[in-house]
C-alpha positions in Angstrom: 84.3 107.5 3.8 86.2 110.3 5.6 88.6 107.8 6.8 89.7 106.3 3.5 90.3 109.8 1.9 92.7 110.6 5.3 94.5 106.6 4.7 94.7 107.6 0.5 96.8 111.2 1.5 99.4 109.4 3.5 99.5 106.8 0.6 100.2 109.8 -2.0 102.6 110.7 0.0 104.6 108.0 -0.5 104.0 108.1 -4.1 105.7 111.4 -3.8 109.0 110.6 -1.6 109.4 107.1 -3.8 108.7 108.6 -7.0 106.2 105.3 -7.4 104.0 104.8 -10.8 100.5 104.5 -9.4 98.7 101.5 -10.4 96.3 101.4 -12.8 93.2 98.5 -12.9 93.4 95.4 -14.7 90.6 93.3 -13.3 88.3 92.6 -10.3 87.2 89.4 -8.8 83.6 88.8 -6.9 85.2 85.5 -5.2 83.0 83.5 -2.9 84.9 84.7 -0.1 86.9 87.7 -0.8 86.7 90.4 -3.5 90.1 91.3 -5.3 91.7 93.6 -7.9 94.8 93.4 -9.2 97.0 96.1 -11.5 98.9 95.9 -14.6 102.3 94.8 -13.0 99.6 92.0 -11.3 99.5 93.0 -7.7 96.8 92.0 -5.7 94.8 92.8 -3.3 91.7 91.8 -1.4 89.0 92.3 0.8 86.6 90.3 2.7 83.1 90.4 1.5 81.4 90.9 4.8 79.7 94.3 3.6 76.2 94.8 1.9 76.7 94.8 -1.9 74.6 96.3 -5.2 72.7 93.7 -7.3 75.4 91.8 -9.5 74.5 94.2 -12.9 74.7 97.0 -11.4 78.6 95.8 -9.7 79.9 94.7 -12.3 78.6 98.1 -14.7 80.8 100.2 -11.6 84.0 97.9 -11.5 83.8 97.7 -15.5 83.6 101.9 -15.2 87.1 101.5 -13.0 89.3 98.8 -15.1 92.4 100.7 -16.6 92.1 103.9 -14.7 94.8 104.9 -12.0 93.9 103.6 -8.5 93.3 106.6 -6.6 91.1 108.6 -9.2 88.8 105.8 -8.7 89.2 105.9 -4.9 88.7 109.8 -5.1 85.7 109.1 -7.0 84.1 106.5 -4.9 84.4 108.2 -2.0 82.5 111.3 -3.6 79.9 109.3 -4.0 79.7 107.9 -0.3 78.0 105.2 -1.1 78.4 102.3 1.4 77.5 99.4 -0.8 80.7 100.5 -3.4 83.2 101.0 0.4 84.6 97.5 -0.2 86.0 98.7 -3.8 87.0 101.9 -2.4 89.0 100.1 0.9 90.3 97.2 -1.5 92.2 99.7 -3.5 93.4 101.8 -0.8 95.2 98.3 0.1 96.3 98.4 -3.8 98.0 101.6 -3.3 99.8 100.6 0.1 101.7 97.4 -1.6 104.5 99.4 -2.8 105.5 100.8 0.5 105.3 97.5 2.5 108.5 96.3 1.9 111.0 95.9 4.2 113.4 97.9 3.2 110.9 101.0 2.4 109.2 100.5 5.8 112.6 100.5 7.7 112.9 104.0 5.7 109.7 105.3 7.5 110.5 104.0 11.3 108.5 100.4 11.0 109.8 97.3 11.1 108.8 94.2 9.2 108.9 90.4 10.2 108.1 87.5 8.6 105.4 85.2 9.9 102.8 85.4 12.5 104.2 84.9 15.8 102.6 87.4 18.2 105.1 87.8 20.6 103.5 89.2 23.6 103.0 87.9 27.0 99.6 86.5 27.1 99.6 84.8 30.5 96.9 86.2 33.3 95.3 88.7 30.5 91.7 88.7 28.9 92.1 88.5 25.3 89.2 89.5 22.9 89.4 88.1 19.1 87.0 90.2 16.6 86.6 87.6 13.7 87.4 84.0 14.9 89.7 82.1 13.2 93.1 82.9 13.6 95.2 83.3 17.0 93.5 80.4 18.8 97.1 78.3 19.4 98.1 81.9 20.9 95.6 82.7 23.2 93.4 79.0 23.7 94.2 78.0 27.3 97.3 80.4 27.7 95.4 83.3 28.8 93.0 84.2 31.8 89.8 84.9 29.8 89.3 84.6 25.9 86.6 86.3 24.1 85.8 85.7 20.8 83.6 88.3 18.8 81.9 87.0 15.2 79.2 88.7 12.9 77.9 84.9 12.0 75.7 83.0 13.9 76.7 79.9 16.5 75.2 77.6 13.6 78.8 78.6 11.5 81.3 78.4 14.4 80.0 76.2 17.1 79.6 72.5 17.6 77.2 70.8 19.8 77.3 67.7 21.2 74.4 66.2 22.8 73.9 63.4 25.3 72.4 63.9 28.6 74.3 67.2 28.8 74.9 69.1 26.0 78.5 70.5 25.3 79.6 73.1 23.0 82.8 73.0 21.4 85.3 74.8 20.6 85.1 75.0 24.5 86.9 77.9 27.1 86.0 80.5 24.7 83.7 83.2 25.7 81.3 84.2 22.8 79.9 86.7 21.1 78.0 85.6 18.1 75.7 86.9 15.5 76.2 90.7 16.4 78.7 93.6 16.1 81.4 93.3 18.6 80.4 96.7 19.6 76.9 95.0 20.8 79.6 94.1 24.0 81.0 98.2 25.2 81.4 96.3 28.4 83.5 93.6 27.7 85.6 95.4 24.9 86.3 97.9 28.1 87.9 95.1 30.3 90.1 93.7 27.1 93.7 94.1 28.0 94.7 92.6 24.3 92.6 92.7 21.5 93.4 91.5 18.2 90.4 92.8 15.2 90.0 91.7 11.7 90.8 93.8 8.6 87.4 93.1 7.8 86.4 96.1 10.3 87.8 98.4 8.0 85.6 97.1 5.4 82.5 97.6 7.3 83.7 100.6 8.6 83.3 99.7 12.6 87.3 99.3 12.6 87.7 103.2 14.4 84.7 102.8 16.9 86.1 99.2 18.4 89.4 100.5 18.7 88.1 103.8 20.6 86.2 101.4 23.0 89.2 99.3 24.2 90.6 102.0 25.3 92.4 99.5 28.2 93.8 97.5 25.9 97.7 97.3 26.0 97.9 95.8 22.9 96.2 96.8 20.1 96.3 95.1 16.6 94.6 94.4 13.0 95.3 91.1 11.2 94.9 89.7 7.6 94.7 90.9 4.0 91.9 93.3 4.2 94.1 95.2 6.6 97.3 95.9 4.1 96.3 99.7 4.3 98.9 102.3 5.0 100.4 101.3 8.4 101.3 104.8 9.1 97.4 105.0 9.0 97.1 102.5 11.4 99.2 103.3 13.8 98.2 106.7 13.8 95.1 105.9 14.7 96.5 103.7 18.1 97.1 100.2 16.5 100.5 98.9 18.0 100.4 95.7 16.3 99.6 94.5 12.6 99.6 91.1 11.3 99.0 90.8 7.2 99.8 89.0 4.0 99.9 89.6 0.4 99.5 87.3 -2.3 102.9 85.8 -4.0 101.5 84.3 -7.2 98.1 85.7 -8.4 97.2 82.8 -10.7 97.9 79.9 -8.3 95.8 82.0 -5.7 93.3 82.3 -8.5 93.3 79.2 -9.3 92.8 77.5 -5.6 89.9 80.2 -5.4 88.0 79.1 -8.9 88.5 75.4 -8.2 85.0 73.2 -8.0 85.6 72.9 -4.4 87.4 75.6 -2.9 91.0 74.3 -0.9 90.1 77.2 2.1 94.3 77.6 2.1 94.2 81.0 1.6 97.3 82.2 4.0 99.3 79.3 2.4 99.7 81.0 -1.2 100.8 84.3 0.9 103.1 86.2 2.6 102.6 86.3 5.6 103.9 89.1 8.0 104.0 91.2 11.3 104.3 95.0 11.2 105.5 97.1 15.0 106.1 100.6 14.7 109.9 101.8 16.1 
């Protein structure tokens, strides 16, 4: 976890210039979609469970370990271990530890500016556009771009439709895909990208680095949702020109959509949502 111990030094660095209480752990949250934590002053932040976990016991033994400890001892400590199973705890609180600093006033201080929404304003026309994690961006790039690729670690039985007569048809039709396999399965095509927009969730499962290396043709390079409120110093560092995320604005009512009997699937709608370009 090399990567998360270089993202948690330029976080304590802004602990240093803002003179910022670090947060300390008041409870975790196995969802059926994302895992969370929040801190005493109940921020919080998530992750996408896309990872390999430990048997249930044994994860909630660790998290207990963690709860009402400072964040980054126990990101310090997790990545001692290196253990790849525990990286979603260790990434999830690196996104803790970021949530003080993503103002807009406080990013203005460091040279980035912040905009509400998600409106990707970039010329799309006559480009082939690669999304890693479908779901968002289709109403930006669907039919407004020369080629559109869409890369996804679940099967075609979780995205795709068929319809079938005398031909069959698959819908959601003039998308290119890449299904059931690490985008990275597809050098080639990630090669040729001239925009490519990746989920958070690469951070997560740790493939984040190693797909931006490869579109190394890419014009525009960018990280969306809320596994991906990490240190945008980080993130731009790394070559990331563009960052689209969102943090919670009212834990319970996001806890509360998330616990019901049947799940709303509204996520963005109890968030913040915003855009992040460096100066």
């Amino acid at each position: 976890m090399k990567d998360l111990r270089i993202a948690l030094g330029m976080i304590q660095k802004n602990y240093e210039i803002y003179k910022e209480p670090v947060p300390i752990i008041k409870e975790f949250v196995l969802g059926h979609r994302w895992f969370m934590v929040s801190d005493t002053n109940d921020r919080l932040s998530m992750s996408l469970r896309v990872t390999k976990e430990k048997a249930f016991d044994e994860h909630e033994r660790i998290l207990k370990s963690l709860i009402g400890r400072p964040a980054d001892e126990c990101v310090y400590e997790l990545i001692k271990g290196a253990d790849k199973e525990l990286r979603i705890i260790a990434a999830c609180l690196c996104n803790l530890l970021s949530k003080p600093f993503n103002s807009a006033d406080r990013l203005k201080d460091r040279g980035i500016i912040r905009t509400e929404g998600r409106v990707f304003d970039y010329d799309v026309k006559d480009k082939k556009v690669g999304i890693i994690g479908y779901g968002l961006y289709n109403e930006v790039f669907l039919g407004k771009c020369k080629e559109f690729h869409a890369f996804d670690l679940r099967d075609p039985k979780g995205i795709l439709s068929y319809k079938i007569g005398k031909e069959t048809k698959v819908y959601p039709e003039n998308i290119h895909w890449h299904l059931g396999e690490n985008a990275l399965e597809h050098k080639d095509i990630l090669e040729s990208l001239d925009i490519v927009v990746m989920t958070g969730c690469t951070i997560v499962n740790n493939t984040y680095q190693d797909i931006l290396r490869t579109c190394k043709n890419a014009k525009i390079r960018g990280i969306y949702g809320p596994s991906a409120e990490l240190c945008p110093e980080y993130l731009f560092d790394l070559g990331y020109n563009y960052i689209f995320s969102a943090s919670v604005r009212d834990k319970e009512a996001f806890y509360n959509s998330n616990f019901a009997a049947i799940p709303e699937g509204m996520d963005l709608s109890y968030m913040d949502c915003y855009e992040l370009r460096h100066t």
